[in-house]
FIMI-867291 format. One line per field, with one value per residue (C-alpha): y, z, x; residue in three letters. Coordinates in nm, 2 decimals. Each point is the difference from the previous one (the first is absolute). Layout:
<nodes>
north [Y ...]
up [Z ...]
east [X ...]
resn [ALA ...]
</nodes>
This chain:
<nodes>
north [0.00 0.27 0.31 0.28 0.26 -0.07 -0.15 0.09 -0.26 0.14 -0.22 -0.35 -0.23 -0.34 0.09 0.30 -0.30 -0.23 0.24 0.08 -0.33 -0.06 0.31 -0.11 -0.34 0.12 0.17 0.35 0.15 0.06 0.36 0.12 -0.05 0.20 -0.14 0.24 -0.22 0.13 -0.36 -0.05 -0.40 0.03 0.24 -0.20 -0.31 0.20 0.14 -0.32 -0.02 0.31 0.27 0.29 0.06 0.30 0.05 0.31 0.16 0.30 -0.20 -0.07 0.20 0.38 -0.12 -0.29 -0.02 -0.34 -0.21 -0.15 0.09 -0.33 0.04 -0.28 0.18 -0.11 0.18 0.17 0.13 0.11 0.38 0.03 -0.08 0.20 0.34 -0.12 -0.19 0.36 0.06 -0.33 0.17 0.03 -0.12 -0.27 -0.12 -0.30 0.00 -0.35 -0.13 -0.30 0.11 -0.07 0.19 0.33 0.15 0.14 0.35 -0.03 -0.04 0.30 0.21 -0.06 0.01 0.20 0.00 -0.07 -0.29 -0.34 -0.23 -0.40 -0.13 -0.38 -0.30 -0.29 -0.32 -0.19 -0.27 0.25 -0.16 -0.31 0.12 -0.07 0.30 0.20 0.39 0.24 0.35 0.32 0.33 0.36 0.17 0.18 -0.37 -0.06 -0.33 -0.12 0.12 -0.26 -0.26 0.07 -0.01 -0.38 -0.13 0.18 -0.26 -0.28 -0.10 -0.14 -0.16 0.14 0.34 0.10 0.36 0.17 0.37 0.03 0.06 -0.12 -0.30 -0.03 -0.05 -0.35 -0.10 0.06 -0.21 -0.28 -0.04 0.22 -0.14 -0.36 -0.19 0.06 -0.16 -0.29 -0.07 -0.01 -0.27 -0.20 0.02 -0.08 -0.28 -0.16 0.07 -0.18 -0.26 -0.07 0.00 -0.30 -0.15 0.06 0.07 0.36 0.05 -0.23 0.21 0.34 -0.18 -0.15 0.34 0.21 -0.21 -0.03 0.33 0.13 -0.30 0.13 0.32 -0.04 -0.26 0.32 0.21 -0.20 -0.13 0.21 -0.19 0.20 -0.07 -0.14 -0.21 -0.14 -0.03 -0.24 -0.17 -0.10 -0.09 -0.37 -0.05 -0.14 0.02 0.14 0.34 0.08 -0.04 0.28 0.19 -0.03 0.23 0.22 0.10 -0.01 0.33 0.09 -0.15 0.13 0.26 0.18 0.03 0.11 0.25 0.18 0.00 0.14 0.28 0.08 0.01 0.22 0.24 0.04 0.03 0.31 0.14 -0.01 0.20 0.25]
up [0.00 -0.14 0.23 0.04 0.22 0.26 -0.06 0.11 0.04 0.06 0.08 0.12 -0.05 -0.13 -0.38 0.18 0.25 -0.26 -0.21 0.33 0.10 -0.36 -0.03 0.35 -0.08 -0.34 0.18 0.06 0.31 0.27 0.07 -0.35 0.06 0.18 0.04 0.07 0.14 0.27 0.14 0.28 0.03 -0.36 0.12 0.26 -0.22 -0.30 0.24 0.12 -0.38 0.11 -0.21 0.08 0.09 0.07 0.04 -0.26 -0.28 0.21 0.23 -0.33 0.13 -0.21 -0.19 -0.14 -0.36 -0.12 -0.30 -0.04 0.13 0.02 0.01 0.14 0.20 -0.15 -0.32 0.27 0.21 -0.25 0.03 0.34 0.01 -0.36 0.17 0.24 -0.29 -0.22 0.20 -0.16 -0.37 -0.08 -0.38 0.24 0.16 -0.21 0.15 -0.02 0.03 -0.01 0.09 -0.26 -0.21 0.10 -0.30 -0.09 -0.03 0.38 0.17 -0.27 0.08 0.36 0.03 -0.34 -0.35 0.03 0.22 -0.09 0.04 -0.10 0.03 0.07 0.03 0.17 0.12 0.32 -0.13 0.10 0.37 -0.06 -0.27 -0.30 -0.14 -0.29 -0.02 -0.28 0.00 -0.16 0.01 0.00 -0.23 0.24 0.11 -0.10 -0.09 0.34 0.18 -0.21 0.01 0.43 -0.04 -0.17 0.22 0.31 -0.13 -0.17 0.40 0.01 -0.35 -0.40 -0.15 -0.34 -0.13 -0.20 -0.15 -0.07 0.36 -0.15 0.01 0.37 -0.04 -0.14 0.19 0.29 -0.13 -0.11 0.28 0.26 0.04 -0.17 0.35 0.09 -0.35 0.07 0.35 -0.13 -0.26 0.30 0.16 -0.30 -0.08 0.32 0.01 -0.35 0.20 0.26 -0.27 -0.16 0.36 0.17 0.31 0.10 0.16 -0.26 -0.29 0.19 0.02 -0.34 -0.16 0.23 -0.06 -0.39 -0.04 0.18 -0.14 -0.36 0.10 0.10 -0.34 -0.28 0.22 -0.02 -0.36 -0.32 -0.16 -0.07 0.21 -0.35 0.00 0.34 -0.06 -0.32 0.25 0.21 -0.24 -0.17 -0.28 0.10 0.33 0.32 -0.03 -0.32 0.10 0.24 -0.23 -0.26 0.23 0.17 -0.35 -0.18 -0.12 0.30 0.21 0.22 -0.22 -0.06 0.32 0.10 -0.27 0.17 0.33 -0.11 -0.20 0.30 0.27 -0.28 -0.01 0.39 0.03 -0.22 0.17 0.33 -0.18 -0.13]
east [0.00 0.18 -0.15 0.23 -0.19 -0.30 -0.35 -0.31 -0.31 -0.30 -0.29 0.16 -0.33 0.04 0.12 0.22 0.13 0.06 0.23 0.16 0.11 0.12 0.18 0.20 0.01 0.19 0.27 -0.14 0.16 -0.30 0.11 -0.05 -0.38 -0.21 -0.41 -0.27 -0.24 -0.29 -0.16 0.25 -0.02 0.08 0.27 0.14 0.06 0.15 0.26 0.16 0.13 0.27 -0.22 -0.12 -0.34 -0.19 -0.42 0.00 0.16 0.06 0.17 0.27 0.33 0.00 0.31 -0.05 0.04 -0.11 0.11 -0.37 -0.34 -0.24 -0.32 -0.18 -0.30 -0.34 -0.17 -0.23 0.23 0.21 -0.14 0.10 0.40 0.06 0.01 0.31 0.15 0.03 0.31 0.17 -0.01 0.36 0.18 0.23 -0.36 -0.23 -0.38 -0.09 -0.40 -0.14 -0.34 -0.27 -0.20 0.25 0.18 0.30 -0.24 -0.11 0.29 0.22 -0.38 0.07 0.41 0.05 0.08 0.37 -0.10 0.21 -0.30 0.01 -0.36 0.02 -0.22 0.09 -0.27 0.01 0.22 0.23 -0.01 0.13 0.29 -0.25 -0.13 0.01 0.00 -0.05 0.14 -0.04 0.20 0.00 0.18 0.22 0.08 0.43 0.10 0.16 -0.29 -0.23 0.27 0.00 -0.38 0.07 0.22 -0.24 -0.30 0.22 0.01 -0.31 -0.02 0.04 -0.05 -0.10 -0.03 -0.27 0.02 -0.37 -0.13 -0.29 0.10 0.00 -0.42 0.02 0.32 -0.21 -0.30 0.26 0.27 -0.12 -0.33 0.14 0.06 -0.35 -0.09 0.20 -0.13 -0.35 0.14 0.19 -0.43 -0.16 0.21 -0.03 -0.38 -0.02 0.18 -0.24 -0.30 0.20 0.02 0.29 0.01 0.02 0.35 0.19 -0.17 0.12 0.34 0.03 -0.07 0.19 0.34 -0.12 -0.01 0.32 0.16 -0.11 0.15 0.31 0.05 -0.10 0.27 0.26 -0.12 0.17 -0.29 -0.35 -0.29 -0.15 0.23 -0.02 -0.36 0.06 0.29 -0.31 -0.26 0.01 -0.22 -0.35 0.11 -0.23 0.18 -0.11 -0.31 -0.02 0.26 -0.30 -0.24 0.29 0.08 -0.34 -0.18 -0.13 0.28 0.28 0.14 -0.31 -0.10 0.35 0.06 -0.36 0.12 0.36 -0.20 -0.22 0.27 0.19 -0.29 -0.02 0.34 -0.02 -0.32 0.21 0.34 -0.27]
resn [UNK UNK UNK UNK UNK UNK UNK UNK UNK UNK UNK UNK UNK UNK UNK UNK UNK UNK UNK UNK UNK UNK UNK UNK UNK UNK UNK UNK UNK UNK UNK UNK UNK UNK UNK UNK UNK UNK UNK UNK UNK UNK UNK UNK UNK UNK UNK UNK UNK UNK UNK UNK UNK UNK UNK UNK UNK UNK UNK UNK UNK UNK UNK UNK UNK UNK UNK UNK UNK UNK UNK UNK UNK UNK UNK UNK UNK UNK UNK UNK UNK UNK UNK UNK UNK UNK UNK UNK UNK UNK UNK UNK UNK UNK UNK UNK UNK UNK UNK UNK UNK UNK UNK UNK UNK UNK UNK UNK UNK UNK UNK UNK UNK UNK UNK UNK UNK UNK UNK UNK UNK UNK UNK UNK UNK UNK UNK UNK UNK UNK UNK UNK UNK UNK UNK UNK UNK UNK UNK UNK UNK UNK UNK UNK UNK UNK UNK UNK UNK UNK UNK UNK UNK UNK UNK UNK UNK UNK UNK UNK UNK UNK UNK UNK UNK UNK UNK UNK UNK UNK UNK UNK UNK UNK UNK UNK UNK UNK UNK UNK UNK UNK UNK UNK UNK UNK UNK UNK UNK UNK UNK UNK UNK UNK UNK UNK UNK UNK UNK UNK UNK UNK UNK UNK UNK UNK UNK UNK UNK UNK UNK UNK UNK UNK UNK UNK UNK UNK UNK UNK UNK UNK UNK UNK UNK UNK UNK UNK UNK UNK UNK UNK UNK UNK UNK UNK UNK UNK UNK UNK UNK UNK UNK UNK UNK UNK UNK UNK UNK UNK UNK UNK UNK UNK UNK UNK UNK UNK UNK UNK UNK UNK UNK UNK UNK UNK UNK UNK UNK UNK UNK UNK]
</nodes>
C-alpha cells in the first residue's frame, strides 16, 4: 500500500470496516489513518487496531492535510459531514466515496469545483475479500490519485474503471445489487428442492455449497461461463432439461434483463 501522506475514513460501518482491515492487513501503517467514527462501541473496537479514532470531524486536528478522504458515511447522511469535509479541498487531497447514488456533482457542489473527487461502487463481497468495485473520476483527479484510489479498494477484492459516470447506474443494478440476486437463486434453488422431495436442510445445503462452489470454479476459470455451462450439460441428459426452461423465451434472461433495467432506472432516480 503505497500511501505517502495520512488517510482519513470517515464512516467505519461494515464496508468502511472491511476496507480498513484490508488496507492494515496490506501493510498500511496504523498511524497514517485517522477514523471519524461517532457510535462509540464501534469506536472502541476500531481503536485496538492502533488507529486513530475520533467522534467528529471537528475533532480532526487543524493541520492535517490528508492524502485521501473516504467516504464511507451512508447516502443519507452524506449532507451532514460535507460542510466539515470542505476544509479537505487541496490539489495533494483525493475525496473518495463509496456511497451510492451520490455524484461526482454533489460532493464538487458541496466541497467545490476544484474538488479531486473519485465516485466508487463496491458490493458486500467486499467483506470477505470477494468483491468487485467500479470507479469513476473527476477531472481534477491526477493519475496517482486514481491509481491510490485502486489500490485503496483492490483490498477488498477487484476494480475496474468507467469514464462515463453514467455508467455507475447499471454497475449498481448488476454487481452492486448482484449478491442479493444470487441469494434469492441459492433460495429458489433449494425451495425447487424441497418441491422435488428433499428434505429441507439438505436442499438449503446442496444449493448453498453448489452455488459457492460454482463461484469460486468461473473465478478461477479463464474459461467463459458459456463454456462452463456446455462443460456441465451432456446431451439428453437431466440438465438439459432444466437448461431448456432456464433458457427458453420467457426464461432466465428475460426476466433478468427487466430486473437489471428497473434497478438501472432507480438507481438513476436516486443520483437525480
Amino acid at each position: 500500500m503505497k500511501l505517502q501522506g495520512a488517510l482519513l475514513l470517515v464512516g467505519c460501518g461494515k464496508m468502511g470496516g472491511a476496507l480498513l482491515d484490508g488496507w492494515l492487513r496490506d501493510g498500511l501503517a496504523a498511524g497514517q489513518v485517522t477514523v471519524v467514527e461517532p457510535w462509540k462501541a464501534a469506536a472502541e473496537g476500531i481503536a485496538k487496531q492502533g488507529v486513530t479514532v475520533l467522534p467528529t470531524l471537528d475533532a480532526v486536528a487543524a493541520d492535517l492535510t490528508p492524502e485521501v478522504v473516504v467516504l464511507a458515511v451512508k447516502p443519507q447522511a452524506m449532507d451532514t459531514v460535507m460542510p466539515d469535509c470542505a476544509r479537505f479541498v487541496a490539489p495533494e487531497t483525493v475525496f473518495l466515496s463509496i456511497a451510492a447514488g451520490k455524484t461526482i456533482a454533489y460532493f464538487q457542489d458541496a466541497l467545490g469545483g476544484q474538488a479531486a473527487v473519485v465516485r466508487a461502487m463496491p458490493n458486500t463481497p467486499a467483506a470477505v475479500g470477494r468483491g468487485i468495485t467500479v470507479l469513476t473520476a473527476s477531472a481534477q483527479v491526477t493519475g496517482r490519485q486514481r491509481q491510490l484510489s485502486s489500490d485503496l479498494l483492490s483490498a477488498v477484492g477487484e476494480t475496474a474503471w468507467v469514464e462515463d459516470e453514467g455508467l455507475i447506474d447499471p454497475v449498481t443494478a448488476v454487481s452492486g445489487g448482484g449478491p442479493a440476486y444470487v441469494f434469492l437463486l441459492i433460495e429458489c434453488l433449494a425451495r425447487a428442492g424441497v418441491d422435488a422431495g428433499l428434505p429441507e436442510d439438505l436442499a438449503m445445503q446442496l444449493a448453498r455449497v453448489t452455488v459457492s462452489g460454482a463461484g469460486e470454479l468461473v473465478r478461477q476459470s479463464s474459461e467463459p461461463a458459456s463454456t462452463l455451462r456446455e462443460n456441465v450439460t451432456s446431451p439428453a441428459g437431466t440438465t438439459l432439461e432444466a437448461l431448456k426452461v432456464l433458457m427458453a423465451d420467457d426464461g432466465l434472461q428475460p426476466l433478468m434483463t427487466r430486473a437489471i433495467a428497473e434497478a438501472t432506472r432507480r438507481s438513476r432516480e436516486l443520483a437525480s
